[in-house]
PDB file with one MODEL, atoms N, CA, C and O in Angstrom:
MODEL        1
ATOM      1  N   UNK A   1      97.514 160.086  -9.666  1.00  0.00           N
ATOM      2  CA  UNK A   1      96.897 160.715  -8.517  1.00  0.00           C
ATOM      3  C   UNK A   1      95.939 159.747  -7.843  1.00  0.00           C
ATOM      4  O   UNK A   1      94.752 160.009  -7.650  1.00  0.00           O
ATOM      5  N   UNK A   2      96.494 158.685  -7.522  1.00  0.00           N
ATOM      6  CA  UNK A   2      95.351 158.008  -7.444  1.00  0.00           C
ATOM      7  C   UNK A   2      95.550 157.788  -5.155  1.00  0.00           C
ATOM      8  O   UNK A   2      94.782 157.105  -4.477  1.00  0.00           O
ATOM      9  N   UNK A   3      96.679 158.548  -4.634  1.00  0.00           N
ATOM     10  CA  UNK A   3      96.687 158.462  -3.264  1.00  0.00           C
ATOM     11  C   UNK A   3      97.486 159.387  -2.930  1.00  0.00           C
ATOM     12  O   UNK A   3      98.683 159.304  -3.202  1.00  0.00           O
ATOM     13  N   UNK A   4      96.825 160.704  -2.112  1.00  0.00           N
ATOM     14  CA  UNK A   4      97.355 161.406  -2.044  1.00  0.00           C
ATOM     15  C   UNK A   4      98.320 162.144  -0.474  1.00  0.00           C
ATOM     16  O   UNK A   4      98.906 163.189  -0.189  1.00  0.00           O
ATOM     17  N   UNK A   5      97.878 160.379   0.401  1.00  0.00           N
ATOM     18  CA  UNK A   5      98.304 161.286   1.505  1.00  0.00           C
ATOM     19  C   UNK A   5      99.606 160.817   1.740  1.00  0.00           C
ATOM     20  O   UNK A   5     100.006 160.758   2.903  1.00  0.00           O
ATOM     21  N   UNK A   6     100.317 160.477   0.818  1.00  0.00           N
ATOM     22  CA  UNK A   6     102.105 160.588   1.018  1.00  0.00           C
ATOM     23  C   UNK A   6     102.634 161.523   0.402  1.00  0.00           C
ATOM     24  O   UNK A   6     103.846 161.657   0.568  1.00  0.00           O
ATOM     25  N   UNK A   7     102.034 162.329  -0.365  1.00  0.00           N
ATOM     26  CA  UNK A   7     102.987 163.005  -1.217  1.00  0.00           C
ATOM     27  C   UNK A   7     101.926 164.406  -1.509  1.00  0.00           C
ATOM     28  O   UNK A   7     100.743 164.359  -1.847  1.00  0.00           O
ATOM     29  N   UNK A   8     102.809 165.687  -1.246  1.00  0.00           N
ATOM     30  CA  UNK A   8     102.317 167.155  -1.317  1.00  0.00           C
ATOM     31  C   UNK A   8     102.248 167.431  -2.614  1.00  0.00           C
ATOM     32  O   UNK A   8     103.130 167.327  -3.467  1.00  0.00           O
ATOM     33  N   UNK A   9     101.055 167.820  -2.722  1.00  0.00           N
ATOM     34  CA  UNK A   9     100.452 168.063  -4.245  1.00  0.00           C
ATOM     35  C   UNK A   9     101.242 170.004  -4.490  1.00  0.00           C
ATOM     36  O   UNK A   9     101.603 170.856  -3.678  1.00  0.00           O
ATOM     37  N   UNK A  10     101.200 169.956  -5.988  1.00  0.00           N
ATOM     38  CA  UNK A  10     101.374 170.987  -5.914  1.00  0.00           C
ATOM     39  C   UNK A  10     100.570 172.126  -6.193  1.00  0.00           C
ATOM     40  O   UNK A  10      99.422 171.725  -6.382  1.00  0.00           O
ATOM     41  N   UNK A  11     100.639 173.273  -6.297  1.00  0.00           N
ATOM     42  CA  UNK A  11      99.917 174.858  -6.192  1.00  0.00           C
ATOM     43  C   UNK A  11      98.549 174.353  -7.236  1.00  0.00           C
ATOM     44  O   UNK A  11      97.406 174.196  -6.809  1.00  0.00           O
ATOM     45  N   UNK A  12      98.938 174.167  -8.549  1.00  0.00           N
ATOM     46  CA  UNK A  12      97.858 173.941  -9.392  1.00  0.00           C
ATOM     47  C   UNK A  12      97.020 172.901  -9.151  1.00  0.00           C
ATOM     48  O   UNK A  12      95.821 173.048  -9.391  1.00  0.00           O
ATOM     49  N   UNK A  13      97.497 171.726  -8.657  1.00  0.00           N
ATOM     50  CA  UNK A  13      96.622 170.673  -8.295  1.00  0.00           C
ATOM     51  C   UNK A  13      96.114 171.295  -6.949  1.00  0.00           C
ATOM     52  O   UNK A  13      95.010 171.819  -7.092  1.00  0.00           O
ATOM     53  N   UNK A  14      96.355 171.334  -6.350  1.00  0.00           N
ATOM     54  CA  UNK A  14      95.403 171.874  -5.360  1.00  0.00           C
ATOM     55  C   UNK A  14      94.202 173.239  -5.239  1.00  0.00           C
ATOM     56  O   UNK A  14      93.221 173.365  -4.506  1.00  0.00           O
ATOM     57  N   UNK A  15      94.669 173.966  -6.094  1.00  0.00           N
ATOM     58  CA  UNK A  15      93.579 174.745  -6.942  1.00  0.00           C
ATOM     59  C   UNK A  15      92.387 174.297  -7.976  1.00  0.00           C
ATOM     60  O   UNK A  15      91.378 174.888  -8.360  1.00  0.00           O
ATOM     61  N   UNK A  16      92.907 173.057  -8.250  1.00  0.00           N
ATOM     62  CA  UNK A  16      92.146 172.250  -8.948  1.00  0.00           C
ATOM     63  C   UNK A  16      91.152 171.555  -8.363  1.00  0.00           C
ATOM     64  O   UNK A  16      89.965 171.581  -8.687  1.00  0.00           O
ATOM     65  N   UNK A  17      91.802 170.749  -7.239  1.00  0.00           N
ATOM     66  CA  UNK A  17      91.235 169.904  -6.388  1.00  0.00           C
ATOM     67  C   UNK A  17      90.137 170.375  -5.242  1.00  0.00           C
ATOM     68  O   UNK A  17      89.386 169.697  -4.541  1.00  0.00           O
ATOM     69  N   UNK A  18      90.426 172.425  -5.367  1.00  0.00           N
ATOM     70  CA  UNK A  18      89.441 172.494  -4.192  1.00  0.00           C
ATOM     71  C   UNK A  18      88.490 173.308  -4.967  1.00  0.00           C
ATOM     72  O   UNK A  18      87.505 173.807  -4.422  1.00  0.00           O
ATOM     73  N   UNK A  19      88.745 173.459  -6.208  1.00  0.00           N
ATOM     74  CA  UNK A  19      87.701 174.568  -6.987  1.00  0.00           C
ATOM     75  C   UNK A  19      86.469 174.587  -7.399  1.00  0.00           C
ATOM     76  O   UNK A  19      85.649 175.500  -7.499  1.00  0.00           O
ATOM     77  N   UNK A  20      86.429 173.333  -7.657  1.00  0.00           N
ATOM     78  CA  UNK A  20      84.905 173.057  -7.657  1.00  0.00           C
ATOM     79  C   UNK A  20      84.037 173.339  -6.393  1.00  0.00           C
ATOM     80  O   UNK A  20      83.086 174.120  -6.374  1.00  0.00           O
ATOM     81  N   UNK A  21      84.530 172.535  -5.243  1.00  0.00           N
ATOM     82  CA  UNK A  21      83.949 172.667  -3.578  1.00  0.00           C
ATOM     83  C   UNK A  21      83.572 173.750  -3.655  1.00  0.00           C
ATOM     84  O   UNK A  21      82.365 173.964  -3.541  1.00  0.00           O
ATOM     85  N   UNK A  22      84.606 174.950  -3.906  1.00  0.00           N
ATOM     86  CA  UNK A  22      84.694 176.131  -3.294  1.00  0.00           C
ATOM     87  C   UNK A  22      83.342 176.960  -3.899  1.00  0.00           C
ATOM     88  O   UNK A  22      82.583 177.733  -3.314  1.00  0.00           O
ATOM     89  N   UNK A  23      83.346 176.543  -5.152  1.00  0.00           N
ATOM     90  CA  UNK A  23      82.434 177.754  -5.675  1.00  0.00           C
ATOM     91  C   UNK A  23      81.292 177.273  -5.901  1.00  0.00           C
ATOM     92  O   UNK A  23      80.400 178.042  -6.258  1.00  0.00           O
ATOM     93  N   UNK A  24      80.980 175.592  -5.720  1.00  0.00           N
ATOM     94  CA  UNK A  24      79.271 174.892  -4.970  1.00  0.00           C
ATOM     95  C   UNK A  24      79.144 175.468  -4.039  1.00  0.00           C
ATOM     96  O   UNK A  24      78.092 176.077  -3.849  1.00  0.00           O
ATOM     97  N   UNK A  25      80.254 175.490  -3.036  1.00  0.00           N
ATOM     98  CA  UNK A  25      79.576 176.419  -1.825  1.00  0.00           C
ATOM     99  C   UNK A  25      79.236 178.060  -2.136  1.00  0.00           C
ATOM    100  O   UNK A  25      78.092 178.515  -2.135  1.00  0.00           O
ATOM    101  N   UNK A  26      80.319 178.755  -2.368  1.00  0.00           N
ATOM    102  CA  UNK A  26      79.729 180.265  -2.571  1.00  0.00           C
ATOM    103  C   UNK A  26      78.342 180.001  -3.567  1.00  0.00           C
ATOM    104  O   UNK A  26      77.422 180.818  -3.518  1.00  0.00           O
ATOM    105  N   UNK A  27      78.278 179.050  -4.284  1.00  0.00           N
ATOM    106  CA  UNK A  27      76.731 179.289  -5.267  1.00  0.00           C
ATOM    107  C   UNK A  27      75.675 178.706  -4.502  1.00  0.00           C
ATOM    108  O   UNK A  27      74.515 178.991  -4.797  1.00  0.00           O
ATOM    109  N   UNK A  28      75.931 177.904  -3.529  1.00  0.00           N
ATOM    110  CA  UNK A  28      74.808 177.953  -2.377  1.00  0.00           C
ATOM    111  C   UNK A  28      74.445 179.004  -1.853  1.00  0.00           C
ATOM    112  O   UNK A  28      73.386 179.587  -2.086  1.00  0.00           O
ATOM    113  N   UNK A  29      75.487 179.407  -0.930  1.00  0.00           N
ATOM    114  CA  UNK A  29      75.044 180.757  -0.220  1.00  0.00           C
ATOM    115  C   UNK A  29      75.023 181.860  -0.889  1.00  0.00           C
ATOM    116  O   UNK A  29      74.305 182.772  -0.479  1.00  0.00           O
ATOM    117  N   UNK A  30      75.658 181.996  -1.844  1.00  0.00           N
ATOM    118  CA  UNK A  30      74.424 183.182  -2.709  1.00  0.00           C
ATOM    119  C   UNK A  30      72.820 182.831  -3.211  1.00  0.00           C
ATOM    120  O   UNK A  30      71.959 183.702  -3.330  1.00  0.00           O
ATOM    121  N   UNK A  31      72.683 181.908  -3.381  1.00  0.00           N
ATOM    122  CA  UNK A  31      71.361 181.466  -3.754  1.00  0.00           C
ATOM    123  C   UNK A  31      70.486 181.612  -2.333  1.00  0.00           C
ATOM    124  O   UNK A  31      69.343 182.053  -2.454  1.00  0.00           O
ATOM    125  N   UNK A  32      70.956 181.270  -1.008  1.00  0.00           N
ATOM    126  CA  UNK A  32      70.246 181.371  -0.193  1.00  0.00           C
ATOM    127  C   UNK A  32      70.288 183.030   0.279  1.00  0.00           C
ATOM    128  O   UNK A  32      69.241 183.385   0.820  1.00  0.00           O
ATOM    129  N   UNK A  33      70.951 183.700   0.202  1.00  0.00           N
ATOM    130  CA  UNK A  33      70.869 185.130   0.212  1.00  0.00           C
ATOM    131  C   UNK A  33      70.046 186.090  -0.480  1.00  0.00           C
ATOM    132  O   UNK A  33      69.642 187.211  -0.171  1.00  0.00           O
ATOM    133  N   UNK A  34      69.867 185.165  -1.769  1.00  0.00           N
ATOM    134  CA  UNK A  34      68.811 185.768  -3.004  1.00  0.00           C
ATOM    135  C   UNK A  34      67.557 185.599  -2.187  1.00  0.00           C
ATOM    136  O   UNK A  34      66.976 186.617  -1.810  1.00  0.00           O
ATOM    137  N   UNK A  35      67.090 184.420  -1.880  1.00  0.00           N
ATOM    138  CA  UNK A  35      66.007 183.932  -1.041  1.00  0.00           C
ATOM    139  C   UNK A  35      65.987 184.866   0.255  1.00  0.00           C
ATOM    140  O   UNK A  35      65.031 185.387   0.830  1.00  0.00           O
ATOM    141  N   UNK A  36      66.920 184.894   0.438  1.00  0.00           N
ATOM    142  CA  UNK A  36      66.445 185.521   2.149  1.00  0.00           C
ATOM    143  C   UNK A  36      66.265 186.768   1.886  1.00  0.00           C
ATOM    144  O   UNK A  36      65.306 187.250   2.488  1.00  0.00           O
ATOM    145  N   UNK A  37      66.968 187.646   1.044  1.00  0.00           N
ATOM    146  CA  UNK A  37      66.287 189.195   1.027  1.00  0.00           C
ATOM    147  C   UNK A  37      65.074 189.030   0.221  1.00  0.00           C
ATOM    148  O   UNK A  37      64.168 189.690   0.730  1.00  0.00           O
ATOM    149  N   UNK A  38      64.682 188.382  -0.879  1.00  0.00           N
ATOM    150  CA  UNK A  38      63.127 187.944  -1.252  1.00  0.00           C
ATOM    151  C   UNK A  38      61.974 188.230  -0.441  1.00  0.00           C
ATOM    152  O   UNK A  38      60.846 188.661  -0.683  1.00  0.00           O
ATOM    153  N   UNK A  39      62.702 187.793   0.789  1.00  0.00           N
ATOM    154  CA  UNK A  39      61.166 187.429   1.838  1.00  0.00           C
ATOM    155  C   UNK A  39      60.019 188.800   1.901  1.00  0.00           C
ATOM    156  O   UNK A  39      58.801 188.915   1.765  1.00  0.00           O
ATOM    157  N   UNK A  40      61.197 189.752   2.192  1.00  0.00           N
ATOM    158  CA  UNK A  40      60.306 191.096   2.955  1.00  0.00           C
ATOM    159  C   UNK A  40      59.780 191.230   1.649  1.00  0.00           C
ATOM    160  O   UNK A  40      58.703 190.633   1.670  1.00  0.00           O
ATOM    161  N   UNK A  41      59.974 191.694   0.540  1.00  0.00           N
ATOM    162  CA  UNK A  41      59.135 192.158  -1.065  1.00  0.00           C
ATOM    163  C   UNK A  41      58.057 190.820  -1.044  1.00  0.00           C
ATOM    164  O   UNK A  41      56.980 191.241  -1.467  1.00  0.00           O
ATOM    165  N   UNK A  42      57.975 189.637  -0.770  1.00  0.00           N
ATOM    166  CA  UNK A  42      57.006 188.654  -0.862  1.00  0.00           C
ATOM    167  C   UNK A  42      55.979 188.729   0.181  1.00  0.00           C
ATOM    168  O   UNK A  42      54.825 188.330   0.028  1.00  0.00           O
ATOM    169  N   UNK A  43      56.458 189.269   1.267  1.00  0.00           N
ATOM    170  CA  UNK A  43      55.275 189.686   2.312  1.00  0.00           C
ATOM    171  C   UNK A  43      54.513 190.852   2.081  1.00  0.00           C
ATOM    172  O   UNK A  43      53.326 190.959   2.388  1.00  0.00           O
ATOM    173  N   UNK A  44      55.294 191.849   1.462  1.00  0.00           N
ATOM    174  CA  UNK A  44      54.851 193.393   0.845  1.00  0.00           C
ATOM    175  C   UNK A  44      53.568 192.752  -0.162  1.00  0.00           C
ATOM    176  O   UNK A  44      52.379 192.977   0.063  1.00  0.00           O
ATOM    177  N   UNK A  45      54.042 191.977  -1.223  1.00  0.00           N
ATOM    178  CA  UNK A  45      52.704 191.689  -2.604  1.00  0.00           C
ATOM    179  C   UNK A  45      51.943 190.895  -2.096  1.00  0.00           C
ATOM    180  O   UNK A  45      50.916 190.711  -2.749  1.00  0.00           O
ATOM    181  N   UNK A  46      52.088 190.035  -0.669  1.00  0.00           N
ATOM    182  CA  UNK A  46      51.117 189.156  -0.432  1.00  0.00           C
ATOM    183  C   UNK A  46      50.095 189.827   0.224  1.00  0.00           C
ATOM    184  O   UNK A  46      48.922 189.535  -0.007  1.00  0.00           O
ATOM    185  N   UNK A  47      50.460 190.855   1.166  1.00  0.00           N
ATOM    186  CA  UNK A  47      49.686 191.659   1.633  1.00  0.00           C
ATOM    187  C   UNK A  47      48.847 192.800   0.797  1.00  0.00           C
ATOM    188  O   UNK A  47      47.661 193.125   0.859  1.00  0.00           O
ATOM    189  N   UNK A  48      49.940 193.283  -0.015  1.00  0.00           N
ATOM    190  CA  UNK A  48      48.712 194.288  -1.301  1.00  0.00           C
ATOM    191  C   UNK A  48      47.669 193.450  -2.340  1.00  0.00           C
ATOM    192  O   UNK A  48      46.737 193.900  -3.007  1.00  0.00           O
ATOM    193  N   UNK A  49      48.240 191.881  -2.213  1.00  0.00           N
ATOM    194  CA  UNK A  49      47.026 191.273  -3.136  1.00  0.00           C
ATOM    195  C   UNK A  49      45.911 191.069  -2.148  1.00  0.00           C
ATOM    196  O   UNK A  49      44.752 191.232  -2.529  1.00  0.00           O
ATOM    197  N   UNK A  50      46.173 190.724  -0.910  1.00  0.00           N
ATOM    198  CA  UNK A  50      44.774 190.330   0.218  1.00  0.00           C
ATOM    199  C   UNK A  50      44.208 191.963   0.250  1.00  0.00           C
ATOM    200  O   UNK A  50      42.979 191.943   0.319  1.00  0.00           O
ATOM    201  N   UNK A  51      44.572 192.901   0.230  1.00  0.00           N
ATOM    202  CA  UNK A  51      44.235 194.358   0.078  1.00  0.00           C
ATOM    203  C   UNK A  51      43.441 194.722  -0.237  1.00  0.00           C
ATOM    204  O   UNK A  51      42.613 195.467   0.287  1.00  0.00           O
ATOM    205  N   UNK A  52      43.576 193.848  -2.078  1.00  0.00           N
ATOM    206  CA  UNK A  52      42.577 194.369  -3.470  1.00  0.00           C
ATOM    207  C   UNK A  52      41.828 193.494  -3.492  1.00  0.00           C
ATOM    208  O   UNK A  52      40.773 193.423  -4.123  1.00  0.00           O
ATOM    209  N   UNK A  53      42.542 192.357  -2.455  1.00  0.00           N
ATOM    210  CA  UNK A  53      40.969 190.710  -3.195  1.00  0.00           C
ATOM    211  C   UNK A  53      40.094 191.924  -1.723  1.00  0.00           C
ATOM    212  O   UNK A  53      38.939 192.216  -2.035  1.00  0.00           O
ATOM    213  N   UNK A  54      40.433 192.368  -0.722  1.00  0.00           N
ATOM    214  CA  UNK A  54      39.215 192.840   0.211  1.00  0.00           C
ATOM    215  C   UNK A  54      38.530 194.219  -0.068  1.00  0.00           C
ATOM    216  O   UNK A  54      37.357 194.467   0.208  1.00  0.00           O
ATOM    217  N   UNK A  55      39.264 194.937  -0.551  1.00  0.00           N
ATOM    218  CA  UNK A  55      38.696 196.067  -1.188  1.00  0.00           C
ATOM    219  C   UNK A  55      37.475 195.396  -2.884  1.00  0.00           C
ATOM    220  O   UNK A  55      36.253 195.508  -2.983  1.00  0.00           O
ATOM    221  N   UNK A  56      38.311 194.860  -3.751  1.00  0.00           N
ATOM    222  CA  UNK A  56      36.977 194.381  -4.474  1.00  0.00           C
ATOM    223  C   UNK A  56      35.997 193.851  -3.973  1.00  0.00           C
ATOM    224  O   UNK A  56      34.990 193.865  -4.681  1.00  0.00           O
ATOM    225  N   UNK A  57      35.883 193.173  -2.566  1.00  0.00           N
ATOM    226  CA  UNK A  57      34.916 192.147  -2.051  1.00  0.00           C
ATOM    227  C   UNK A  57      33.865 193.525  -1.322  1.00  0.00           C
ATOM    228  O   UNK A  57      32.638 193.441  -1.278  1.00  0.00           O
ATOM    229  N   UNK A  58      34.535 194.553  -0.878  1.00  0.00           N
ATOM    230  CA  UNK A  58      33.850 195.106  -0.276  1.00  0.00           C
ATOM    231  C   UNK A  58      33.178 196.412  -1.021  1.00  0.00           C
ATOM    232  O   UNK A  58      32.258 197.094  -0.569  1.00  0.00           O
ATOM    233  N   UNK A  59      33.901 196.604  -2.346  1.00  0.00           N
ATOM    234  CA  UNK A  59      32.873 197.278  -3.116  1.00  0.00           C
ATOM    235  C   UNK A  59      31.553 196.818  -3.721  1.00  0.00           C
ATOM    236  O   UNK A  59      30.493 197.443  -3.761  1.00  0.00           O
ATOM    237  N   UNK A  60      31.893 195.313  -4.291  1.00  0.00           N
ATOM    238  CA  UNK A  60      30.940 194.524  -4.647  1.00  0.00           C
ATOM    239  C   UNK A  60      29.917 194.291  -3.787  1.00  0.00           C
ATOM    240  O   UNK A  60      28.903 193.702  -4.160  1.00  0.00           O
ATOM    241  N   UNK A  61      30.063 194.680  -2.694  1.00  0.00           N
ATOM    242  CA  UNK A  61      28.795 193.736  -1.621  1.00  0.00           C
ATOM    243  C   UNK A  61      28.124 195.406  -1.478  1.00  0.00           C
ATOM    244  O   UNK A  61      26.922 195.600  -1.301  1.00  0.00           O
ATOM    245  N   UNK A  62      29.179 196.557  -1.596  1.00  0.00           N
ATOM    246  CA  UNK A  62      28.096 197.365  -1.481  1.00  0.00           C
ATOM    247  C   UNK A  62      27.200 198.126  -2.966  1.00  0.00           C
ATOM    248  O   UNK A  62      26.078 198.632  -2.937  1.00  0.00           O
ATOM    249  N   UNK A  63      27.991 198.010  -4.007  1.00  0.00           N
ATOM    250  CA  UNK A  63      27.497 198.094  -5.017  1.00  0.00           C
ATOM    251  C   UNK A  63      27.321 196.804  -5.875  1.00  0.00           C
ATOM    252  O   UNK A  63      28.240 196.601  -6.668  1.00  0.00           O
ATOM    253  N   UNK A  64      26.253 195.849  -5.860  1.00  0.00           N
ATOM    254  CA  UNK A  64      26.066 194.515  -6.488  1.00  0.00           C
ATOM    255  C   UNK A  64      25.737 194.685  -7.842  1.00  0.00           C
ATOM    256  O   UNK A  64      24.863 193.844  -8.053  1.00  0.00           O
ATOM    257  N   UNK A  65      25.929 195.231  -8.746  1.00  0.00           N
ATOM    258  CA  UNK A  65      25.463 195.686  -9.993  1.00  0.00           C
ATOM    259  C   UNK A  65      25.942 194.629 -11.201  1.00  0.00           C
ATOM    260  O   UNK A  65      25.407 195.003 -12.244  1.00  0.00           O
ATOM    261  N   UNK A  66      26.577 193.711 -11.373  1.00  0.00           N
ATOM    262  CA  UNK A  66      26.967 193.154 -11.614  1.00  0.00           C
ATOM    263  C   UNK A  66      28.000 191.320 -11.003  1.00  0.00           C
ATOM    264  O   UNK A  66      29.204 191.071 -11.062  1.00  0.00           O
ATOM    265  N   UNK A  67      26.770 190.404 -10.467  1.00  0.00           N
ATOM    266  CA  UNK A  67      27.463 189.252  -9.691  1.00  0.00           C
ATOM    267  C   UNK A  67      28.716 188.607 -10.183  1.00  0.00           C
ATOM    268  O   UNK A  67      29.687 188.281  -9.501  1.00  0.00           O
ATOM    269  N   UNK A  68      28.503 188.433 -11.831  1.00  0.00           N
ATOM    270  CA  UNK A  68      29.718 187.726 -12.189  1.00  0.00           C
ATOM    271  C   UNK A  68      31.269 188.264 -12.026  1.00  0.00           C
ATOM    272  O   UNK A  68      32.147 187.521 -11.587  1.00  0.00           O
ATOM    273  N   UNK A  69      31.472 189.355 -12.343  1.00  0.00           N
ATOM    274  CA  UNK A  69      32.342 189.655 -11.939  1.00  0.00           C
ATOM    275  C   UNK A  69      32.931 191.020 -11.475  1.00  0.00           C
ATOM    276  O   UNK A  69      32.294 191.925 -12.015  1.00  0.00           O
ATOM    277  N   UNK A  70      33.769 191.421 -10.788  1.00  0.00           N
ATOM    278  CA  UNK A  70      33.763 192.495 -10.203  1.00  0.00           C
ATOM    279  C   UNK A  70      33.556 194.022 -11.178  1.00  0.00           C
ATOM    280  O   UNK A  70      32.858 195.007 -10.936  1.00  0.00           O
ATOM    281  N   UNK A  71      34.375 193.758 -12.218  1.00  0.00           N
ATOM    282  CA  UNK A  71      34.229 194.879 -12.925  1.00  0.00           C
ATOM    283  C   UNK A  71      35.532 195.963 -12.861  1.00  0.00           C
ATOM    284  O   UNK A  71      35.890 196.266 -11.723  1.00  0.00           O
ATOM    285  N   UNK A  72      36.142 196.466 -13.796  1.00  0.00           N
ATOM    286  CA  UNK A  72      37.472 196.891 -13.945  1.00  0.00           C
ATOM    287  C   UNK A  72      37.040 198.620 -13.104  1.00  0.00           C
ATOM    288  O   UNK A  72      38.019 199.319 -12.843  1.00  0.00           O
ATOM    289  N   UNK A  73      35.913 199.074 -12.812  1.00  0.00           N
ATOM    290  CA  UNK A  73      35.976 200.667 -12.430  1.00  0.00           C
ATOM    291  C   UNK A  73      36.631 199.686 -10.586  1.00  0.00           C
ATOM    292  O   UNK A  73      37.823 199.782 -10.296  1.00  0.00           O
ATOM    293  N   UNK A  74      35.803 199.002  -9.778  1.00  0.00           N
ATOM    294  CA  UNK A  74      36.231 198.221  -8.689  1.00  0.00           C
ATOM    295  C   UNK A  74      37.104 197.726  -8.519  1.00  0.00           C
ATOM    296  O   UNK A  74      37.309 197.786  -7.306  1.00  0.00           O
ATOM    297  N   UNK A  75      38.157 196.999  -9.180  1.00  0.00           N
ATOM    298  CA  UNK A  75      39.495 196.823  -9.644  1.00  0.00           C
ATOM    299  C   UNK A  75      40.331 197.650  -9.242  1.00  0.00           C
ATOM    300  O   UNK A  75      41.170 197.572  -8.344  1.00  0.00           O
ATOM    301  N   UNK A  76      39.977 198.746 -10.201  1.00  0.00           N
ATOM    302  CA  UNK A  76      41.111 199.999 -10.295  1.00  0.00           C
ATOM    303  C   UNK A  76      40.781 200.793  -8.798  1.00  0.00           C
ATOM    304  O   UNK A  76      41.780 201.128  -8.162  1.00  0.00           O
ATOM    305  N   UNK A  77      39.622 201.067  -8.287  1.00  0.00           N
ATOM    306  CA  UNK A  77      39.702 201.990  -6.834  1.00  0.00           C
ATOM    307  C   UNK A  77      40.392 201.144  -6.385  1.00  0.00           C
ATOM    308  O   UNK A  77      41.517 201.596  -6.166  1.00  0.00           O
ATOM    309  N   UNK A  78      40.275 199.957  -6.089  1.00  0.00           N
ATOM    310  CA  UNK A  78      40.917 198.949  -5.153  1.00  0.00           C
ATOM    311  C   UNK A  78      42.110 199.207  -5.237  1.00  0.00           C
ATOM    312  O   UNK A  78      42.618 199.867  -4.330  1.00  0.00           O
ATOM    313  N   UNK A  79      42.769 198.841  -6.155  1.00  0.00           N
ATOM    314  CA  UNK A  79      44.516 199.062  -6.583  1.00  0.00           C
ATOM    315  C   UNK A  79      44.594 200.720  -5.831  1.00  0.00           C
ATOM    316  O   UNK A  79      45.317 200.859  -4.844  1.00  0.00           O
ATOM    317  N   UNK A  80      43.913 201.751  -6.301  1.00  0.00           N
ATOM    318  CA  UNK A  80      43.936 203.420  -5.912  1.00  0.00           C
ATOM    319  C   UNK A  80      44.299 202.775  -4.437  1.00  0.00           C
ATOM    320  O   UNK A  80      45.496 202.695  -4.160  1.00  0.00           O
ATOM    321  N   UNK A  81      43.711 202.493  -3.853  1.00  0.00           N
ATOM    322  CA  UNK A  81      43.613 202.503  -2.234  1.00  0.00           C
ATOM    323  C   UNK A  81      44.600 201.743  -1.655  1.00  0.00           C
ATOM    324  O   UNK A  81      45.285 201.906  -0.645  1.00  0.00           O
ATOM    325  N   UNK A  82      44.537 200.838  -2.530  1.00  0.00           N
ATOM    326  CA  UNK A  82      46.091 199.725  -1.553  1.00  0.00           C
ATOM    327  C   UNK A  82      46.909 200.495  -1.877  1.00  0.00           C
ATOM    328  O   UNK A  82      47.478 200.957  -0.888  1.00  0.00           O
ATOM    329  N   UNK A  83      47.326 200.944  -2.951  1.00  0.00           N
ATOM    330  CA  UNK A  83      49.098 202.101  -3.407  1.00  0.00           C
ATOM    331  C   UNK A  83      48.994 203.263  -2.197  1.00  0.00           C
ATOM    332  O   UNK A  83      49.987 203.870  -1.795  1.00  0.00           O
ATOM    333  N   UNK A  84      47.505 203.500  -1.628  1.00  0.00           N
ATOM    334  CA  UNK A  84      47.878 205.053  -1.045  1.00  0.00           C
ATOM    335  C   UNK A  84      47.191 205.995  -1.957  1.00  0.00           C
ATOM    336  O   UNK A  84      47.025 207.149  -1.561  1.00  0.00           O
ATOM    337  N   UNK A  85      46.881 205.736  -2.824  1.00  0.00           N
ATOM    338  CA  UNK A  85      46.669 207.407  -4.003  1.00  0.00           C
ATOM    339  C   UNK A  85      45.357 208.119  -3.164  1.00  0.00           C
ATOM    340  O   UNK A  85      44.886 209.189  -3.549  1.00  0.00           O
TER     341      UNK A  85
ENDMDL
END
């Protein structure tokens, strides 16, 4: 097999010859499909984490009872409020 444009390969060699191509490509574009429906759920958690970092920031500044750190009762309203509850 070393030149193939005089002579018609047959059924199996040519199943051979394009099978690899074929299914690098379909495993591309499934991989980029995985990615592209990703996006909207990655904008959803990026937005509920800026949510809870502003809801903790804004309990803390009005209840300062503790500087180091926010404290798990502030935490948890925060999370309450970004879900909706």
């Amino acid at each position: 097999m070393n030149d193939h444009s005089q002579q018609q390969l047959p059924a199996l060699e040519m199943v051979r010859a394009h099978a690899v191509p074929l299914l690098a490509a379909i495993s591309s574009l499934s991989l980029l499909a995985i990615a592209v429906l990703l996006i909207p759920q990655a904008v959803k958690m990026h937005r509920y984490n800026r949510c809870v970092d502003v809801q903790i920031s804004m309990r803390q500044a009005i209840n300062p009872g503790n500087r180091n750190s926010p404290g798990q009762l502030h935490y948890l309203k925060a999370v309450e409020h970004c879900e909706g509850r």
